[in-house]
SEZA-475515 format. One record per atom (N, C-alpha, C, O): x, y, z. Coordinates in steps of 0.001 Angstrom, whole numbers, plus 524288, in hexadecimal, padded with zeros to 5 digits. Layout:
<rs>
XYZ/...
</rs>
This chain:
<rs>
803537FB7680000/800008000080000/80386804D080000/80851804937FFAE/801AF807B580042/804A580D1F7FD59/802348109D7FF2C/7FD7D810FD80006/80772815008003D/805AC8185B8051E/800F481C6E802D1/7FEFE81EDC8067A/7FE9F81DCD7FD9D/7FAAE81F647FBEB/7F5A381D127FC9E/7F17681F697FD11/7F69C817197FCAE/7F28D812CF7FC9C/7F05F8150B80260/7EC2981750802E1/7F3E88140080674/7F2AC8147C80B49/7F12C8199D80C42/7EE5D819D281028/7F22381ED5809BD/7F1CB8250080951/7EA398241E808C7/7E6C0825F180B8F/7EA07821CB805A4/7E4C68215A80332/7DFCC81D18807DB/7DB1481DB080891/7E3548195F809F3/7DFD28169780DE1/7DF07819F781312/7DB078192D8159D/7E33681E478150B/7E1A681F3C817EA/7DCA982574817BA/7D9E2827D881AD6/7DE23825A7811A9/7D9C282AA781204/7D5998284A81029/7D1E382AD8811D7/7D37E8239B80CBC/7CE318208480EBF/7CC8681EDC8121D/7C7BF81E6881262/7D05981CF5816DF/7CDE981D2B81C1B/7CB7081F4281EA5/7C79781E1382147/7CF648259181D72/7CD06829068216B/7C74582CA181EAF/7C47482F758215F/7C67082B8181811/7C24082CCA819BF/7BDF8828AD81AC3/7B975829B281C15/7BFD08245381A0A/7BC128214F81AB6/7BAD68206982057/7B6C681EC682252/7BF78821EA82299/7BD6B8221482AFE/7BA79826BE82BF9/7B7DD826E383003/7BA7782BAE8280B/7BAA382FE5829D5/7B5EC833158264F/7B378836E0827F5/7B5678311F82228/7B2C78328F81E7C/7ABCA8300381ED8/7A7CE832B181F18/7AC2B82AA381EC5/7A755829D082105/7A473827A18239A/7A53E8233C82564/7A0AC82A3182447/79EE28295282A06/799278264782862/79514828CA828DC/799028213582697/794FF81E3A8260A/7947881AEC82AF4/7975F8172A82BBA/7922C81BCF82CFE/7916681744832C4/78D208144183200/78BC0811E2835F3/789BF8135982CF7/785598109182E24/7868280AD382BA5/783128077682BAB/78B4D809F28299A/78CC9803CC827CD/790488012C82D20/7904D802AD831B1/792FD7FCFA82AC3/794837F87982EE6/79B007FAE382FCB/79DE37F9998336B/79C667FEE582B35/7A0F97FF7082A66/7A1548033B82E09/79D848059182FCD/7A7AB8044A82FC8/7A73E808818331F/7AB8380A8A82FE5/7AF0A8075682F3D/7AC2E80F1882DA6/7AFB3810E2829AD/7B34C812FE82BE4/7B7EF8131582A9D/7B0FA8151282FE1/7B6EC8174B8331B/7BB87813E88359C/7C01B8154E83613/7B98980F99836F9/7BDD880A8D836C7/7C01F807B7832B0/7C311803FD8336C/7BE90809BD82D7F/7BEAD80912828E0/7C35780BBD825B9/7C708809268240D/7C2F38106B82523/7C3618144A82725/7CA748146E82767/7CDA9814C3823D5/7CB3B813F782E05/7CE42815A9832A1/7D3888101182F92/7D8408106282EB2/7CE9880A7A82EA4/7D235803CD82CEA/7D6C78075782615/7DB838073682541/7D1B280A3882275/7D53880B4981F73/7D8EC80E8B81FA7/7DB4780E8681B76/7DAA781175822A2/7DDD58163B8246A/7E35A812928266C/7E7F88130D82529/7E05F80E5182A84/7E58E80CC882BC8/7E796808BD82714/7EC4D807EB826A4/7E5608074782506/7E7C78043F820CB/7EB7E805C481C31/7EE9D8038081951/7E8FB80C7181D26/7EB3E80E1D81810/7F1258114C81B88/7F4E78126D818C0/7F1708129782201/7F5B28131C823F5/7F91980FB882439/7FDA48114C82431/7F7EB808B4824A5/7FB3F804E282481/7FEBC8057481E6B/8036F805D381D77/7F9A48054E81AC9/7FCFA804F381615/8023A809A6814A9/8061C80929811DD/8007980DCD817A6/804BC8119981774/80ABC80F8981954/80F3980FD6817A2/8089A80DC181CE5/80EAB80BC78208C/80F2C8082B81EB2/813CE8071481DFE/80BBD804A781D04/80F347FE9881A21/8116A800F881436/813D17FDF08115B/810C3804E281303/812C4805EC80CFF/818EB8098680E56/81D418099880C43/8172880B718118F/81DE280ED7814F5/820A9809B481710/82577809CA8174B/81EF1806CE81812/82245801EE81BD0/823B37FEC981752/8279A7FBFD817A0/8214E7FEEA813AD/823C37FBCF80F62/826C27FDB480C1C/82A4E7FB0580A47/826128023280AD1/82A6E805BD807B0/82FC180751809D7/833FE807DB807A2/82E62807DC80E7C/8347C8067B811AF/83772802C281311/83C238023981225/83553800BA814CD/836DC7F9E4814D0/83C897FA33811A9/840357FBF08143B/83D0C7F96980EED/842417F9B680BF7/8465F7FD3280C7F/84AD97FBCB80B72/8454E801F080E22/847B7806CA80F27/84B44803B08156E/84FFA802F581613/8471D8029B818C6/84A8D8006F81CBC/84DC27FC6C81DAE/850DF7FCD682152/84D997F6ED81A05/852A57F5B781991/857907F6F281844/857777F81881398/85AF57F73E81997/85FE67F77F81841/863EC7F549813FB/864067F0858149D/865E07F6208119B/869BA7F2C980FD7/870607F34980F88/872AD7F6C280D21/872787EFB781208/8780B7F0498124C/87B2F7EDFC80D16/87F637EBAF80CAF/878CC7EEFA80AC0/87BEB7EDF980517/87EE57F3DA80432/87DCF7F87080524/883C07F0A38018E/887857F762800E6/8875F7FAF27FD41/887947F8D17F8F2/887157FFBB7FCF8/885528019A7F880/8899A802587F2EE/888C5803B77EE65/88F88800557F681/892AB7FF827F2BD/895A57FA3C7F3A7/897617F9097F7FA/896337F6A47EE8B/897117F2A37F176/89D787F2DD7F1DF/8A0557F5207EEBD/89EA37F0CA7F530/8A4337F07F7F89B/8A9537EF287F518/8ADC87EED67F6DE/8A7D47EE697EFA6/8AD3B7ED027ED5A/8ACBD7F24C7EA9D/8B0687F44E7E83E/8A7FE7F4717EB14/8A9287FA777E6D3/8AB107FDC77EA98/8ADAD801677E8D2/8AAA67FDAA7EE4F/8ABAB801E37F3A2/8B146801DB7F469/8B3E8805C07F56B/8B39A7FB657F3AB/8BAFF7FC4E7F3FE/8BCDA800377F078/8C0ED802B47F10D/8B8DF800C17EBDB/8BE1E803477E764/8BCDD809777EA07/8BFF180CCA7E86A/8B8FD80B4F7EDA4/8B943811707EEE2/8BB7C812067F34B/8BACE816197F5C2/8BEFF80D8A7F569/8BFF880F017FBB5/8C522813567FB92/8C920812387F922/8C4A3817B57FE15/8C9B881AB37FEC0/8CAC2817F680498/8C84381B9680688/8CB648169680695/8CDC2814BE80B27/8D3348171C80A94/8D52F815AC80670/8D57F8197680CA9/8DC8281AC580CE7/8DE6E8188280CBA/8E17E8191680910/8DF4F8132781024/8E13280EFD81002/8E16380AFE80E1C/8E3C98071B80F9E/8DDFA80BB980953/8DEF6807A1805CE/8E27C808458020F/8E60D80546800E1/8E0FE80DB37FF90/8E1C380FA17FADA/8E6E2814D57FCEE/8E5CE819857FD03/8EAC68133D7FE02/8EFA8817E8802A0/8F00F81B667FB9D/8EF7B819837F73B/8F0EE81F677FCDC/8F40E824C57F83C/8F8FA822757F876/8FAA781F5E7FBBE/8FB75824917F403/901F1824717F3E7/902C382A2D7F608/9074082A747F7BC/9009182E1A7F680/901B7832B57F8DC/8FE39833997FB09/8F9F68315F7FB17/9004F838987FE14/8FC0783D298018B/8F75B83FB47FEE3/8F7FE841A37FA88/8F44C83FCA80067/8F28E843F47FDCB/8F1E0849C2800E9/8F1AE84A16805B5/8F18884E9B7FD0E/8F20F853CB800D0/8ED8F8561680122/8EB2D8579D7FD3E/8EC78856678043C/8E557857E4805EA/8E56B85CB380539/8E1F385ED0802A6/8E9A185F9880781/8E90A8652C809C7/8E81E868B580570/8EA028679E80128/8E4F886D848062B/8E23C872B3800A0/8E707873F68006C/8EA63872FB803B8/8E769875C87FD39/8EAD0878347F812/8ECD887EBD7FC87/8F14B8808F7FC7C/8E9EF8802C7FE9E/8E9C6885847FF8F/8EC01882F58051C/8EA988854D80911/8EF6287E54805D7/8F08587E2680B99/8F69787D2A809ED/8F9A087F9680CC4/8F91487A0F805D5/8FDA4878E380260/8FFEF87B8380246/8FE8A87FED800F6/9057987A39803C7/909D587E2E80310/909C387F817FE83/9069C87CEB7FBF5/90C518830D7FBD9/90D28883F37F597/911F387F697F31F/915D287F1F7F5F5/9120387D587F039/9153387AD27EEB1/9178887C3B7E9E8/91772878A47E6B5/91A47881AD7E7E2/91A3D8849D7E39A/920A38823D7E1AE/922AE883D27DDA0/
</rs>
């Protein structure tokens, strides 16, 4: 059911609890009524409880798998420089003329 489906049961309920007022049959409409309102509130929440449902499992699957991830590792220590490198701005450098 679908949260429109249920949009729609609970506003036939209410006028049918609210709207009329026949008291001379066996039916009592306002219990009638009050039954479709909640039916059409269940269907609300069973259509949210089902559409999420999936959202709340988890999955620990990796989003990269582990032999593609070696070729980006900078680790320092794997991969050592043959030199330094010089971090420092330009505007901090001795002149070297």
């Amino acid at each position: 059911m679908r949260i429109s489906v249920g949009i729609f049961l609970i506003a036939a309920g209410a006028i049918i609890a609210f709207g009329i007022r026949d008291t001379s049959g066996p039916i009592d409409f306002t219990v009638v009524g009050i039954v479709v309102m909640l039916a059409g509130a269940a269907g609300i929440w069973l259509s949210y409880s089902v559409a999420n449902r999936n959202r709340a499992q988890t999955d620990d699957t990796p989003v990269i798998a582990p032999r593609v991830e070696e070729q980006y590792n900078t680790d320092p220590h794997t991969y050592p420089l043959q030199h330094e490198i010089d971090v420092t701005p330009t505007e901090y450098k001795p002149d070297r003329h």
